[in-house]
Phi, psi and omega in degrees: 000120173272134163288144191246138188255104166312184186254013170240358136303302185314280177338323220262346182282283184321346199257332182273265217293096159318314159265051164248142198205131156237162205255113149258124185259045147298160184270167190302315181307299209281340145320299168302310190269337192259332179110194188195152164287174183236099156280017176298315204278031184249002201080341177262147166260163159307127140254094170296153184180109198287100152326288228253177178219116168313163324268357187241039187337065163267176178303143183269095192293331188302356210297306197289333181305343194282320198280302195320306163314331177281013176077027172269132189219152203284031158267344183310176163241130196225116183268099181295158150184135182237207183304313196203026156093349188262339189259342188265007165293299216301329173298298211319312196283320169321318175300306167336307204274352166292336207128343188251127172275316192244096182243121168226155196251103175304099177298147186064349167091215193274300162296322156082186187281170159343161145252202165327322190266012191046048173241124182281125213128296185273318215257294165226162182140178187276319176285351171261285219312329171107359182297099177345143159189180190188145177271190207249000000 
């Protein structure tokens, strides 16, 4: 079972915990055009690494070998977090079941849900919460 984090959890954990990492699994467009958190002042970078592969958004068979190569190991504490909180479940239960115990799933994502005008943004998420962040 992953446990789920608001994105102002996430911030205070990567900010206590030396072996904390957050993972975002977003796609390169969504890096680019949406932006990303910024983990300077905590000292740590972002690790990226795409759940899904553009354009034809199948599973990134590559995902857990990749975060392994990014030096993550299943001692980290590894915070997923993607658009709105559902594909960075999915790393998460993936990580778990490779072997990394402490996977969590950042709730509302980067962006969070709609609000009423089906603008992305407004409601919840790591960008309203107020949280670094920064475009390309």
């Amino acid at each position: 079972m992953v446990e789920t984090v608001t994105p102002a959890q996430a911030w205070q954990a990567l900010e206590a915990r030396s072996l904390a990492q957050l993972v975002d699994v977003r796609t390169d467009a969504e890096w680019a055009y949406v932006g990303f958190p910024d983990l300077s002042p905590l000292g740590k970078q972002l690790v990226t690494i795409p759940w899904q592969v553009f354009p034809k958004m199948q599973v990134n068979e590559g995902f857990i070998a990749t975060m392994a190569a990014a030096g993550i190991t299943p001692e980290h504490h590894i915070y997923f977090l993607c658009r709105s909180g559902v594909r960075s479940l999915y790393a998460a239960e993936a990580a778990i079941a490779a072997g990394y115990p402490h996977a969590y799933n950042v709730s509302d994502g980067f962006e969070g849900p709609p609000d009423g005008e089906a603008h992305r943004g407004t409601v919840a998420g790591w960008k309203v919460d107020g949280l670094p962040w920064r475009q390309r």
